[in-house]
matplotlib code that plots the C-alpha trace (Angstrom):
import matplotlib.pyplot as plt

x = [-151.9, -148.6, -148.5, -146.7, -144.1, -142.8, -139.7, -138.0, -135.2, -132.9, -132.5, -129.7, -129.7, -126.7, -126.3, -126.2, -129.4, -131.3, -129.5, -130.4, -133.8, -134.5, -132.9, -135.5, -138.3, -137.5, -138.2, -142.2, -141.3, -143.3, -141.0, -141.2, -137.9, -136.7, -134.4, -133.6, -132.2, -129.6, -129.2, -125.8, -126.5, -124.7, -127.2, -129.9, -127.7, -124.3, -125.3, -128.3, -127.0, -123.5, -123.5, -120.5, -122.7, -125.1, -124.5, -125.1, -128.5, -130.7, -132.3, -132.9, -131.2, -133.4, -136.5, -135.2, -133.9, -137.7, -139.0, -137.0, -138.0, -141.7, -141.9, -142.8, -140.2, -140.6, -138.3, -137.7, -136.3, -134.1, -132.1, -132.1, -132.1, -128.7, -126.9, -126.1, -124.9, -122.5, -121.1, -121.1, -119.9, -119.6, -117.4, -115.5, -115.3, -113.8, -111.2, -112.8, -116.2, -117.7, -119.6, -120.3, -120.5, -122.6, -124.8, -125.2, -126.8, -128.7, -130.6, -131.2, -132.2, -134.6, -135.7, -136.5, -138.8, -140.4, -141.2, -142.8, -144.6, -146.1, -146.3, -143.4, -141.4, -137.7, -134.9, -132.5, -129.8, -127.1, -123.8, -121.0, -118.9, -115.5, -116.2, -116.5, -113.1, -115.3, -119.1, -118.8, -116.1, -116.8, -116.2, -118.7, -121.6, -123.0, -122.2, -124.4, -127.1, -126.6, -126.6, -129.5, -131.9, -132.7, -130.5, -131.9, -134.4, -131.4, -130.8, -128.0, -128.8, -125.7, -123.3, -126.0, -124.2, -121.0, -122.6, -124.9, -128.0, -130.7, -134.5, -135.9, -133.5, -134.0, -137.9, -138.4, -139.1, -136.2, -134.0, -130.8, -129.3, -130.7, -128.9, -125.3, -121.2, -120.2, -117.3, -114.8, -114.2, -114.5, -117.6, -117.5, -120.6, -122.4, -122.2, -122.6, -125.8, -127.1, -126.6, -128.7, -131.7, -131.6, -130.4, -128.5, -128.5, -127.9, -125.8, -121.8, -121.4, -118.0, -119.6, -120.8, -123.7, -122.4, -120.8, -119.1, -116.6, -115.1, -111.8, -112.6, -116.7, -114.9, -112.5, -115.1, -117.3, -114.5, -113.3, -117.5, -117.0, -113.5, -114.7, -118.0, -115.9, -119.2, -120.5, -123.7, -125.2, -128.4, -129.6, -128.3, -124.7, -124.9, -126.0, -124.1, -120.7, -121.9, -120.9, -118.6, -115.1, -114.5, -111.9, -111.3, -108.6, -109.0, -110.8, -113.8, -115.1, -114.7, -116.0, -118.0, -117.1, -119.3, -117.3, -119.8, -124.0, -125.6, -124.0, -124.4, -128.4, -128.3, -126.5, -128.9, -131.6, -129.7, -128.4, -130.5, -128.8, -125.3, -123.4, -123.3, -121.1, -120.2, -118.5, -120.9, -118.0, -117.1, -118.8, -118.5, -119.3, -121.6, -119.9, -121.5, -119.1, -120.0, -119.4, -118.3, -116.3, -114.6, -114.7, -111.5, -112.1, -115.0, -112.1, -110.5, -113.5, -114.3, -110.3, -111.4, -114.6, -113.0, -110.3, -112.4, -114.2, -113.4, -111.9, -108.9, -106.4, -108.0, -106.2, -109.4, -112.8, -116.4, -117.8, -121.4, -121.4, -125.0, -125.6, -128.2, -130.6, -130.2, -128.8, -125.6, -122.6, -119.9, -115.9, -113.0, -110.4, -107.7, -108.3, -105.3, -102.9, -103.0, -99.8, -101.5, -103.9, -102.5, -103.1, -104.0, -106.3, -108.4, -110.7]
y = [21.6, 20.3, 16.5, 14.1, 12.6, 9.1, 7.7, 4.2, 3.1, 0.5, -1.1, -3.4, -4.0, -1.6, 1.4, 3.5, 2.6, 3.3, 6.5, 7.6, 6.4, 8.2, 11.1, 11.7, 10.8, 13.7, 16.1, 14.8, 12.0, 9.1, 6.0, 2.7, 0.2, -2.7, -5.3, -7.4, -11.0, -12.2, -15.3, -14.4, -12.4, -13.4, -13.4, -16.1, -18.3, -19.6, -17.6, -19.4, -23.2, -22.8, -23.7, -21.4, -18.3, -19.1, -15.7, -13.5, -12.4, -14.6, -11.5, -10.2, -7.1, -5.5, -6.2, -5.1, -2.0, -1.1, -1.8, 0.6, 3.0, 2.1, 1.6, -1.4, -3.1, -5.0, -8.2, -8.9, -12.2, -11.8, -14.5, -15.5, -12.1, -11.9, -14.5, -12.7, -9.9, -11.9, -13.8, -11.2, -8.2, -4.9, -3.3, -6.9, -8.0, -6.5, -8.1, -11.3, -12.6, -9.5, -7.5, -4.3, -2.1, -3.8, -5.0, -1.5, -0.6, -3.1, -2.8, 1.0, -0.1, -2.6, 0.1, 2.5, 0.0, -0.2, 3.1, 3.6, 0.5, 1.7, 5.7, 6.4, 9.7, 9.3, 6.9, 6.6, 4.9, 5.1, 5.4, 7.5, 8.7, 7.0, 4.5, 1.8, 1.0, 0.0, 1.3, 4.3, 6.6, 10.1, 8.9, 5.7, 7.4, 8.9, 5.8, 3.9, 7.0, 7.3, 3.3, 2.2, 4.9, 6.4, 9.6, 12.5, 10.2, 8.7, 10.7, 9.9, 11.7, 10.8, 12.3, 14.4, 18.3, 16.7, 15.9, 17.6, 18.5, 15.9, 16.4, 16.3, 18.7, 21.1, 20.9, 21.3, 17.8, 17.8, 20.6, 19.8, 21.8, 19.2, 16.3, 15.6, 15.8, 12.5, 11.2, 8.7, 5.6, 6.8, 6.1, 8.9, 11.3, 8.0, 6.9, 10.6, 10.8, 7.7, 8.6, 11.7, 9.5, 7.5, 4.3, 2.1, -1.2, -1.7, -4.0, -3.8, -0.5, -1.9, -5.8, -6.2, -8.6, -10.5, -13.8, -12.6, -10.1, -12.8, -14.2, -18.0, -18.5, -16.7, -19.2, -22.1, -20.6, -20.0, -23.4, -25.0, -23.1, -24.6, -27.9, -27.7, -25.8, -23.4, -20.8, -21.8, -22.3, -22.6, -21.7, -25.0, -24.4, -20.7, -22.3, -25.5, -23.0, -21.5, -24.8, -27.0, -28.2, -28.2, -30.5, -31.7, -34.1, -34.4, -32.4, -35.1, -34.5, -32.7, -33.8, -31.3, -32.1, -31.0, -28.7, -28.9, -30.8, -27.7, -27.6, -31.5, -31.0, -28.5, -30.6, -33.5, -32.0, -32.1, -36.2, -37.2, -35.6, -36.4, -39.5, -39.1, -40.5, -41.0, -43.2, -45.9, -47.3, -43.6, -40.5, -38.3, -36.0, -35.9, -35.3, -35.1, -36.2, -34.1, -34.9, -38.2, -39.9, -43.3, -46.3, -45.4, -41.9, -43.1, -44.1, -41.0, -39.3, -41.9, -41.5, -37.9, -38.6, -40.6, -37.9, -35.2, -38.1, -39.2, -42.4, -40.1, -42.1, -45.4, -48.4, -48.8, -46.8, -48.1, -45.7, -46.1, -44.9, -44.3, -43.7, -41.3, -44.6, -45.3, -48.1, -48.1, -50.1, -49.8, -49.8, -49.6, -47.6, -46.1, -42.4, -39.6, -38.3, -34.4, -34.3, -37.0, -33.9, -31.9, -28.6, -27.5, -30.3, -27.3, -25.1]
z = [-44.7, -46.6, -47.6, -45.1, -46.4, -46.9, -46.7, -46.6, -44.4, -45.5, -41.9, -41.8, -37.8, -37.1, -36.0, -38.5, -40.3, -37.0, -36.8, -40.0, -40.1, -36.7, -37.8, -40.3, -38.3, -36.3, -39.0, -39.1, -42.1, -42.2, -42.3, -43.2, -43.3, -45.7, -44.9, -47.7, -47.0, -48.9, -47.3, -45.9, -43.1, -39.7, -37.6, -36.6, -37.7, -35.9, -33.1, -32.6, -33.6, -31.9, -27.8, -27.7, -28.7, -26.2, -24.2, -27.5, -28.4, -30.3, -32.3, -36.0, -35.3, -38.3, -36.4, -33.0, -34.7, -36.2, -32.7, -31.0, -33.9, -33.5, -37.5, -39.7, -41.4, -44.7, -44.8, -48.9, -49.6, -52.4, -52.0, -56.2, -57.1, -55.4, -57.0, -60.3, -58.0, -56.1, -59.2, -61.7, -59.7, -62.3, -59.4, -58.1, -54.9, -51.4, -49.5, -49.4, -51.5, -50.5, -53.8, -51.7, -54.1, -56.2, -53.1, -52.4, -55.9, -56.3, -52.5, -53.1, -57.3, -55.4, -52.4, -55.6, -57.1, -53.6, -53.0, -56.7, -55.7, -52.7, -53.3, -50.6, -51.4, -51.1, -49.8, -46.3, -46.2, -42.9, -45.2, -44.1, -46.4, -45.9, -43.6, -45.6, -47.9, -51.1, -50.7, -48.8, -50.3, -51.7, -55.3, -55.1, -53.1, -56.9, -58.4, -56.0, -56.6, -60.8, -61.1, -58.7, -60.7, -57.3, -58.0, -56.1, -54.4, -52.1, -49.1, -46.0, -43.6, -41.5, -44.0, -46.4, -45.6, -47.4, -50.3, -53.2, -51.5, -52.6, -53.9, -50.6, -49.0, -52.0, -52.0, -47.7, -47.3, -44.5, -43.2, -44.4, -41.5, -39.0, -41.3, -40.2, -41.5, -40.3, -42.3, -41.5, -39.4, -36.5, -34.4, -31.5, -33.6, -34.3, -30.6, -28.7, -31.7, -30.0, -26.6, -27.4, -29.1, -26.1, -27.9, -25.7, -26.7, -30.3, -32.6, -32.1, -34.5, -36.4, -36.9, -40.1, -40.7, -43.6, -44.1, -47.7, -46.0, -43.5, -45.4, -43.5, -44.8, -48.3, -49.1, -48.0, -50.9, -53.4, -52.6, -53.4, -56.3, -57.3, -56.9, -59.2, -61.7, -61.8, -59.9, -58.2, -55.2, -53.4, -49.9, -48.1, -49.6, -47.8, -44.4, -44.7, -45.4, -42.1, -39.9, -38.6, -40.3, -43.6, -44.7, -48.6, -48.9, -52.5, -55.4, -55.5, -51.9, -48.9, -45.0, -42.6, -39.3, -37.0, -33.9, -31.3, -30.1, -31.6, -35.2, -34.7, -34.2, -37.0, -39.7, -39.1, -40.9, -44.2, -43.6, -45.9, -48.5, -47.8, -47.1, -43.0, -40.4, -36.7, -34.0, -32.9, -30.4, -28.5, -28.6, -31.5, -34.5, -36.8, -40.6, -43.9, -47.0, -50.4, -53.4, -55.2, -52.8, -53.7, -51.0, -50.3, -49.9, -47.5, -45.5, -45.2, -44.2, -41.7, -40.0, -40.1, -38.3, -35.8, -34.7, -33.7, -31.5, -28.0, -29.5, -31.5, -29.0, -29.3, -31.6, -33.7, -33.5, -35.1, -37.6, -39.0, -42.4, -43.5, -47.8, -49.2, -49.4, -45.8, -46.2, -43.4, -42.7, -39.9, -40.5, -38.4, -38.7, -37.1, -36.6, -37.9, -35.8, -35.9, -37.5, -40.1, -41.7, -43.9, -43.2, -47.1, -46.5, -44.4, -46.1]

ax = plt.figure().add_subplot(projection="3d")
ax.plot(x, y, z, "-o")
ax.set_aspect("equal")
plt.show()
């Protein structure tokens, strides 16, 4: 009797990954999947803290993806790891902050260490050649193979009978004439390939899961960057980046406004850490001032803090401005006048 063989799935909660990954377990192939978390994955996040998601699912669409495969999934924090790949792209950056190429190669480099690790055979991954302007073009689909070290261990079986026929195709692990020639942008193979698997409710298939390719959260980071004149961060920048308004009216310190009770609720956990305010004579936001602010930049954030209150009419509104000793104070100001903010002043 021949060897069962192992593969494993990089599952990142769309469509294609569970494609893929079910594709091969079709063909008798043992499979196991691997999300790694970067930190900057969309989901969990401002779905869950935001009252104006509240009809979207609260899920890990990685984990709902394995349970409708029936597979275990390995969740690999690599949030550290990650941080030389996001500020030292070889390849540069997308549209926006987004590495993708380089994200790419250094997930499958990490899913080849994992397999050696754990005596698993070969790799899937759910690309598609052309559907993604930067990772998933014919001309960067060897590069991710050559430069991850996984070479002929890296099989997609979504697009695998347009490309060079990989080491398990060539030694019988898989039929290569039950793979697919999906190629473009177009989503009508992926969704008449689900409808045949019996998938019906899965993750929107043209929503990608990270933060780094929207242009808004990009300039936010760019702009953290700026301001330390260094690129660092740490996991409370990526989920603070994630929330409410962010308003810098000069170079030494910007305001986070909270929008909303449930990005309220979440930015209290990180008070203690920030100079905080609110309106103690109407109801109001909660907002965080970071950075070095000057008293009389404390006055700016507080005319801030008071317009996106209920008092942004009122003559004078109380705000209670608490330090990161917790010592607090209240001041009155007069709160700005839409036409007051500069708009540059927006992040």
């Amino acid at each position: 009797m021949s060897k069962q063989r192992k593969a494993v799935a990089l599952i990142s909660g769309g469509l294609d990954s569970l494609l893929a990954a079910r594709t091969i377990m079709d063909q008798g192939v043992h499979v196991e999947g691997i999300n790694f978390y970067t930190g900057f994955c969309v989901e969990g996040h401002t779905h869950a803290i935001r009252k104006k998601d509240k009809d979207k699912p609260k899920r890990n669409n990685a984990l709902w993806s394995a349970e409708q495969l029936g597979i275990k999934l390995h969740i690999v924090d690599i949030i550290e790891e990650y941080k030389d790949v996001l500020i030292n792209p070889k390849h540069g950056y997308g549209a926006n902050m987004n590495p993708c190429l380089d994200c790419k190669i250094f997930m499958v480099h990490k899913a080849k260490e994992w397999i050696k690790e754990n005596d698993f055979d070969f790799i899937i991954t759910g690309e598609v050649i052309g559907q993604r302007p930067m990772s998933q073009r014919k001309d960067t689909m060897p590069v991710i193979a050559e430069e991850s070290g996984a070479d002929e261990l890296l099989l997609r079986p979504l697009c695998a009978q347009n490309l060079p026929m990989t080491l398990p195709e060539r030694e019988g692990w898989v039929d290569r004439e039950r793979l697919h020639n999906f190629s473009g942008r177009g989503r009508k193979p992926q969704m008449a390939l689900a409808d045949e698997f019996g998938f019906e409710d899965f993750a929107q298939p043209a929503g990608g899961c990270c933060f780094l390719t929207d242009k808004s959260y990009s300039d936010k980071l760019v702009d953290l960057w700026s301001a330390r004149g260094r690129k660092e961060y740490d996991l409370d920048d990526i989920m603070l980046l994630k929330v409410g308004r962010h308003i810098r009216p000069k170079d030494n310190f910007k305001v986070i406004v909270a929008r909303e009770d449930g990005e309220a609720r979440f930015m209290q956990g990180y008070k203690k850490d920030f100079i905080n305010m609110n309106c103690s004579s109407h109801r109001g936001p909660l907002a965080m001032v970071d950075g070095a602010p000057t008293e009389e930049d404390l006055l700016v954030a507080a005319k801030l803090t008071a317009r996106y209150g209920q008092g942004r009419d009122a003559e004078k509104v109380d705000i209670t401005i608490r330090e990161k000793d917790g010592s607090e104070r209240t001041v009155q100001v007069t709160p700005f006048k839409s036409d007051e903010i500069p708009k540059q002043w927006f992040v």
